[in-house]
GUDREN-37414 format. One record per residue (C-alpha): x, y, z; residue number from 0. Coordinates in steps of 0.25 Angstrom, whole numbers. Layout:
<rs>
r east: X; north: Y; up: Z; i: NUM $
...
</rs>
This chain:
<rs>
r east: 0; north: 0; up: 0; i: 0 $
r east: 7; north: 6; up: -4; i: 1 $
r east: 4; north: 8; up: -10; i: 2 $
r east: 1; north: 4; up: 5; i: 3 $
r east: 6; north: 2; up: 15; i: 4 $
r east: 9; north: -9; up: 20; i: 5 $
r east: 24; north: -10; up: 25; i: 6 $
r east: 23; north: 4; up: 18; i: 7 $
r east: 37; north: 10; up: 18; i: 8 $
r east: 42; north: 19; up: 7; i: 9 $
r east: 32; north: 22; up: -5; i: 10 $
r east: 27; north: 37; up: -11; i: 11 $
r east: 15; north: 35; up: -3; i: 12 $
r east: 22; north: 35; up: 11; i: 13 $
r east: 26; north: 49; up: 7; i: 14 $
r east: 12; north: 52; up: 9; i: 15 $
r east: 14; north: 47; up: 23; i: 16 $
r east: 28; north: 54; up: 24; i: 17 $
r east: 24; north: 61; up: 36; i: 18 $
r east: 23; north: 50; up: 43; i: 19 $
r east: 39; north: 48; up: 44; i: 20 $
r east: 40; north: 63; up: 45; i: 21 $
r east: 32; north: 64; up: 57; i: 22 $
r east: 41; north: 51; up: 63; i: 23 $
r east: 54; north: 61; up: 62; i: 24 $
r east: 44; north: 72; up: 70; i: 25 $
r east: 44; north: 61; up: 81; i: 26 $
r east: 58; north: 63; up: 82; i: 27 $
r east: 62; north: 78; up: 81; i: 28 $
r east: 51; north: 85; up: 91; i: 29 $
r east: 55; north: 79; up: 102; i: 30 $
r east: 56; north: 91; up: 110; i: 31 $
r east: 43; north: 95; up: 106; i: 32 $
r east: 38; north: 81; up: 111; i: 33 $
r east: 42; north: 82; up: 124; i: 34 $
r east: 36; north: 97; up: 124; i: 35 $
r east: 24; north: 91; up: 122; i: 36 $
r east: 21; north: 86; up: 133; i: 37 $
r east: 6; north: 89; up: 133; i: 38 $
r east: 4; north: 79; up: 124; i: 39 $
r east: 7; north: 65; up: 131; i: 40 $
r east: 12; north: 55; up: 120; i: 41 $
r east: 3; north: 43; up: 116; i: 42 $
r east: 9; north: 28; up: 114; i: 43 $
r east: 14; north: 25; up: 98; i: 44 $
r east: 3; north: 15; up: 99; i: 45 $
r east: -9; north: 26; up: 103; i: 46 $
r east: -1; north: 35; up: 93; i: 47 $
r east: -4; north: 23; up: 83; i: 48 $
r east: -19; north: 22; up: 89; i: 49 $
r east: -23; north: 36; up: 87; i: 50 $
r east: -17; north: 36; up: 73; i: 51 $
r east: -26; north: 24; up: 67; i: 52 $
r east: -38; north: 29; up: 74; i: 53 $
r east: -36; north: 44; up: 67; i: 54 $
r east: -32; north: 38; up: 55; i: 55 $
r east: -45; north: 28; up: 55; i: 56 $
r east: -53; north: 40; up: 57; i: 57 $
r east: -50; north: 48; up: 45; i: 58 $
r east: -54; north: 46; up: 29; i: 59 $
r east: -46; north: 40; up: 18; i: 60 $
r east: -35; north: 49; up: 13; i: 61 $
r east: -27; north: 44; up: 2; i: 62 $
r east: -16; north: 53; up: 6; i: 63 $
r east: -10; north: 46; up: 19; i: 64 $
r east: -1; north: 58; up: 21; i: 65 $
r east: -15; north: 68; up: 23; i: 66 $
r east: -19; north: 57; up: 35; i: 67 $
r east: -4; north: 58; up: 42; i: 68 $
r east: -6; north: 72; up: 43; i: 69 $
r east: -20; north: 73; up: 46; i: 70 $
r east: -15; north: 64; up: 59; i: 71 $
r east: -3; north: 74; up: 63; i: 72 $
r east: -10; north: 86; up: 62; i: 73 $
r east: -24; north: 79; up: 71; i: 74 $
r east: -11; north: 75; up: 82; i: 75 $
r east: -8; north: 91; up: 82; i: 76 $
r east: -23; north: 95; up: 82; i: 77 $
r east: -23; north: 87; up: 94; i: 78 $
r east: -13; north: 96; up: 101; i: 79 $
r east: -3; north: 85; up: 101; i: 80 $
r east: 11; north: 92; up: 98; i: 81 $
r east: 20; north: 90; up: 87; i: 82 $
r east: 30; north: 80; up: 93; i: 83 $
r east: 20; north: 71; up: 97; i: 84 $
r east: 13; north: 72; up: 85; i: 85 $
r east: 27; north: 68; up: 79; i: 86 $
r east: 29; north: 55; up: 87; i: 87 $
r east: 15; north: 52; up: 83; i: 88 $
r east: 17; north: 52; up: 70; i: 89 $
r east: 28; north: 44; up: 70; i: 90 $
r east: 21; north: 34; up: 77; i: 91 $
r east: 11; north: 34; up: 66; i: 92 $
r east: 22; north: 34; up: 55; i: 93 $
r east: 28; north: 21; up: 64; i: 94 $
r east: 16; north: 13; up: 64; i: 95 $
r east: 9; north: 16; up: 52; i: 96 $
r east: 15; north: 9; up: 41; i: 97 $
r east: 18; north: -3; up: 50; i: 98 $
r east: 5; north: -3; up: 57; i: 99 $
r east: -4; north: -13; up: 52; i: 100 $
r east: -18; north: -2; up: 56; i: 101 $
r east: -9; north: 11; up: 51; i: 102 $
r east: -7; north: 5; up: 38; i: 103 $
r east: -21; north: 0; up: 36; i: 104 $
r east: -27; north: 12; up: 39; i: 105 $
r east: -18; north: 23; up: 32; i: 106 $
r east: -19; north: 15; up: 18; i: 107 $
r east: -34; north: 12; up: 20; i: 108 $
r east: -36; north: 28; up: 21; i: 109 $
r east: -25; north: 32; up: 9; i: 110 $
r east: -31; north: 20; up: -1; i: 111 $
r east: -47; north: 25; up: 4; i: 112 $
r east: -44; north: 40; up: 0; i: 113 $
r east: -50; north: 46; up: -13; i: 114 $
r east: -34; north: 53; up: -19; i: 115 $
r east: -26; north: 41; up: -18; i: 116 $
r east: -10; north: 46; up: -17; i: 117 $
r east: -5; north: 33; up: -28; i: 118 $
r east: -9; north: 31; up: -41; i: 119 $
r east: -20; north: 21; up: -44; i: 120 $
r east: -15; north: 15; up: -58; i: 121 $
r east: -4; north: 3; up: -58; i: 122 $
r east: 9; north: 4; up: -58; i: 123 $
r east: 16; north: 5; up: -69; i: 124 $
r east: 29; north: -5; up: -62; i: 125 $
r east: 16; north: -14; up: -62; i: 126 $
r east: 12; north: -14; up: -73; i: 127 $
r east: 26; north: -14; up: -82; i: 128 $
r east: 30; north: -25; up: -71; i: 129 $
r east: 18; north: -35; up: -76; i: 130 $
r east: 19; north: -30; up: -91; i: 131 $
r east: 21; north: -43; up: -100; i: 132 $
r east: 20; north: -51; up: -87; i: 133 $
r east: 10; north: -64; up: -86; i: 134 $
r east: 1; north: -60; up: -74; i: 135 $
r east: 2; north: -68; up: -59; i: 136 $
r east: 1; north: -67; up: -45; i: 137 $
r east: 1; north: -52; up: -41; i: 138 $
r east: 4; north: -46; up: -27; i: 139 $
r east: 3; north: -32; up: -25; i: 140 $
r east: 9; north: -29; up: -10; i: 141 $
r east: 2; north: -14; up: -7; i: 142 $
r east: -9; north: -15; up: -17; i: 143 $
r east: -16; north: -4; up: -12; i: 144 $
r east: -28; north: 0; up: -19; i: 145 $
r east: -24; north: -12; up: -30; i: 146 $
r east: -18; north: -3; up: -42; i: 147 $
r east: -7; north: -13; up: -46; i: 148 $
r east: -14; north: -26; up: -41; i: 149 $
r east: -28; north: -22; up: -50; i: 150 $
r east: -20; north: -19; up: -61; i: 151 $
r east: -11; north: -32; up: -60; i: 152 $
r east: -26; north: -40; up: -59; i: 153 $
r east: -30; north: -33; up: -72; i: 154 $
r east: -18; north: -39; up: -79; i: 155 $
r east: -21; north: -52; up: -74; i: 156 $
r east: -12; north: -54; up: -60; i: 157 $
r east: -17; north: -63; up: -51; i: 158 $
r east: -15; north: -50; up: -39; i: 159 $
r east: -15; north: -51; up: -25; i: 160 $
r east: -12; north: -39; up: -18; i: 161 $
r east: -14; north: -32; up: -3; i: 162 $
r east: -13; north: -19; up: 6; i: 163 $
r east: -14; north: -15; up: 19; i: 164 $
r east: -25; north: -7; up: 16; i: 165 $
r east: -39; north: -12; up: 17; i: 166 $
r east: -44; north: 0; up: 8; i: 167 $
r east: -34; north: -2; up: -3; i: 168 $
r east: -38; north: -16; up: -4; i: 169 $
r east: -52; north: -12; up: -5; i: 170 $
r east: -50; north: -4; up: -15; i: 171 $
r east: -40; north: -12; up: -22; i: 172 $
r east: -50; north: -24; up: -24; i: 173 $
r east: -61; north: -13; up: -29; i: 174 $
r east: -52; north: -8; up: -39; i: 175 $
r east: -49; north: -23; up: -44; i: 176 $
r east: -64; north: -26; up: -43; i: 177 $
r east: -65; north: -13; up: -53; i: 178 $
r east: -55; north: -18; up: -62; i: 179 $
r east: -62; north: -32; up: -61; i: 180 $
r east: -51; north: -38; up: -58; i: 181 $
r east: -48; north: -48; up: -43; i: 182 $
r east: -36; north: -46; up: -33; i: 183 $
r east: -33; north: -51; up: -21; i: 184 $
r east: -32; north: -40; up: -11; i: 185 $
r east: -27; north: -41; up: 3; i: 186 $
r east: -27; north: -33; up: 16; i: 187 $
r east: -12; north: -36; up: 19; i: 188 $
r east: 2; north: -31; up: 22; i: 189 $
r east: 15; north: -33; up: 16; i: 190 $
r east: 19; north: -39; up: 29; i: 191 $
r east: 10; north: -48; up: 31; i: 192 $
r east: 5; north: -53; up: 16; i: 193 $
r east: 8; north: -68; up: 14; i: 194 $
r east: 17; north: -66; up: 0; i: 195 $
r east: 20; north: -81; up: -1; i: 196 $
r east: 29; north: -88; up: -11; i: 197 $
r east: 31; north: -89; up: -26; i: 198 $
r east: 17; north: -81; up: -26; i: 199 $
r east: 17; north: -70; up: -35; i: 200 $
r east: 20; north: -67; up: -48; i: 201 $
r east: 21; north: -51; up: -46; i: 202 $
r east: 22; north: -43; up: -33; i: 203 $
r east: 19; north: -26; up: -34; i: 204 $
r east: 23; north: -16; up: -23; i: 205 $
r east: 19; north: -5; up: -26; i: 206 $
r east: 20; north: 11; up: -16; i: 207 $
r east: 21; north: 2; up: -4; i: 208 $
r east: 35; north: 2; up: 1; i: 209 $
r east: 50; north: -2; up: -2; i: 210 $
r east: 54; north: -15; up: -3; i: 211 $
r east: 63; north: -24; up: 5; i: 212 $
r east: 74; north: -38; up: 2; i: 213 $
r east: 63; north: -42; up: 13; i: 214 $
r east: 51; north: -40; up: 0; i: 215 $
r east: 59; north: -43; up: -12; i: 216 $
r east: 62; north: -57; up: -4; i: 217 $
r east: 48; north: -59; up: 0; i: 218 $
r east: 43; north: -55; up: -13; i: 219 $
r east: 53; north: -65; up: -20; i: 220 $
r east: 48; north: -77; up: -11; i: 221 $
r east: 33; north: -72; up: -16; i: 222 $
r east: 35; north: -70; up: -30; i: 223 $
r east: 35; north: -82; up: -42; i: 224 $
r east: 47; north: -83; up: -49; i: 225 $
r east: 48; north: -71; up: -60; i: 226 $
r east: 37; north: -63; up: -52; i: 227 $
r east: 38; north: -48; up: -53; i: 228 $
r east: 38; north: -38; up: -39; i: 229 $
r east: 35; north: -25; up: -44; i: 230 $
r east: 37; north: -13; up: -33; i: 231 $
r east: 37; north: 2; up: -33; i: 232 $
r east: 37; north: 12; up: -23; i: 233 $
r east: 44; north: 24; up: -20; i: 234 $
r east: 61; north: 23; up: -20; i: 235 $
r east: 70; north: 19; up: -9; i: 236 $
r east: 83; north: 25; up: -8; i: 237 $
r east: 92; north: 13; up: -8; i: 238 $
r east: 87; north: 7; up: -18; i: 239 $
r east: 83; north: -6; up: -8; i: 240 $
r east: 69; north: -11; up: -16; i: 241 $
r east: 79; north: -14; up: -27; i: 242 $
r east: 90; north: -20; up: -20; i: 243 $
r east: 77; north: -29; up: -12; i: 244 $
r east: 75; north: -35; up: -27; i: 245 $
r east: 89; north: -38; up: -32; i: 246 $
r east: 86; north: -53; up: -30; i: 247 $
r east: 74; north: -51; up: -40; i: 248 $
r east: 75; north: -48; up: -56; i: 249 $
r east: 74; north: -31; up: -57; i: 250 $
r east: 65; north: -30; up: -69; i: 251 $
r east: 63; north: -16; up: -65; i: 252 $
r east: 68; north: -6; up: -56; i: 253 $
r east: 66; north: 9; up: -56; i: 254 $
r east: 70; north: 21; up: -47; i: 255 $
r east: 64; north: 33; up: -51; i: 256 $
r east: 58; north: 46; up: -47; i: 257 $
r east: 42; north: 46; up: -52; i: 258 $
r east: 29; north: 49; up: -47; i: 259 $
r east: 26; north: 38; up: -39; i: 260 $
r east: 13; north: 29; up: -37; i: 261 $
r east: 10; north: 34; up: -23; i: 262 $
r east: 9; north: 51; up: -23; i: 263 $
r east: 13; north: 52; up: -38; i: 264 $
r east: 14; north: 66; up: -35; i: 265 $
r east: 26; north: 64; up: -30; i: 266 $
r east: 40; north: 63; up: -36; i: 267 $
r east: 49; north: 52; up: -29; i: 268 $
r east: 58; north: 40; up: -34; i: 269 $
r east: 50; north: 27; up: -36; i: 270 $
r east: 55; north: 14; up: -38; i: 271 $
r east: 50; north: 3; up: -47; i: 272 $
r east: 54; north: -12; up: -47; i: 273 $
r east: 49; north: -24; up: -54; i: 274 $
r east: 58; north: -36; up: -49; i: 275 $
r east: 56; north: -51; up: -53; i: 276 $
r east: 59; north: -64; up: -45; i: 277 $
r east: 67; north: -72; up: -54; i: 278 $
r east: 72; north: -84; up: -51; i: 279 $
r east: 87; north: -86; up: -57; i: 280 $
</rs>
């Protein structure tokens, strides 16, 4: 989910979150002005963490998750609660969100339920270039999302199996496959947790959801058929790791490049695209 979230990490649509990790660094630096505000007594992490779900529960879908963040800072200051323990709040939230099974849930249930989504809703084009002149098979696609890549992979004949975290993004993702009178199987699930087995799948798609590891590029070996495709995008890591993860794999395609990604194509980042094939020498 990337295009959800899932173990989220680095993707474009984090920046729409990228106050979260500021507001971690504002733990940190107003530590005199915390102990100065003594009038406000500090909560547990996990009563910070309680408060949060609860307000976040309570407001309606926004498919800009940065508008909820700080819709949440500035209801802690209307509170008269002062900024440095506003800060160590927030941190708190940015700890626990992306690793909390609720936070996730809820945050990508309210983005994928708002009317202005923040990606585009059209396939990606590593997709579609990855399965050009390919014989259609099994399909995984980890973060499906609202199901752009897994609809369109079902409409060219892919057996697909896909999943999120986000009960709303798989809502709508098998409305948009009943639309396109197609049939995918979509799951409630996170990365950590989904069951990839072995030898099982003919083309695995990560796509917006965070950078890869050795850790996947292993896994995703031991789940693929022999000459099956992963196919990934997401923004760019610096050292280049998701590459050097796929080494063992066949590179058919790797770029590093500076575009308008998938997630807030507004902006203008460095992306990186890989296509990379177990083959069995």
């Amino acid at each position: 989910m990337r295009e959800s979230l899932i173990g989220m990490a680095r993707n474009p649509a984090a920046r729409d979150i990228i106050i979260l990790a500021q507001m971690k660094s504002l733990a940190l630096v107003p530590l005199c002005l915390y102990v100065l505000a003594f009038a406000q007594p500090s909560i547990s992490d996990e009563d910070v963490w309680k408060n949060f779900t609860a307000w976040l529960e309570r407001q309606a879908p926004n498919s800009k998750p940065n508008d909820l963040i700080i819709s949440y800072r500035e209801s802690l200051l209307k509170q008269g609660i002062a900024e440095g323990e506003t800060g160590r709040r927030m941190g708190v939230v940015s700890n626990f969100i992306f690793t909390r099974r609720k936070g996730v849930e809820l945050l990508w249930d309210k983005v994928y339920g708002g009317n202005n989504p923040i990606f585009i809703q059209s396939p990606s084009a590593v997709v579609m270039n990855a399965i050009e002149g390919r014989k259609s098979g099994k399909a995984l696609d980890v973060g499906m999302g609202q199901g752009r890549n897994a609809v369109y992979l079902a409409v060219r004949g892919w057996d697909v199996t896909g999943f999120d975290p986000s009960g709303e993004g798989i809502r709508i993702a098998r409305s948009n496959a009943d639309k396109a009178g197609v049939k995918i199987r979509a799951l409630v699930d996170r990365d950590d947790e989904f069951q990839y087995g072995e030898a099982q799948w003919d083309l695995i798609v990560i796509t917006y959801v965070r950078d890869l590891t050795t850790v996947d590029a292993q896994r995703f070996w031991k789940a693929l058929r022999p000459g099956g495709l992963v196919v990934y995008e997401n923004g760019a890591d610096e050292s280049n790791s998701v590459l050097r993860a796929f080494l063992g794999y066949e590179i058919i395609r790797f770029e590093d490049v500076q575009t308008n990604p998938e997630w807030n194509p507004d902006h203008w980042i460095r992306v990186q695209r890989l296509i990379a094939q177990k083959t069995i020498k």
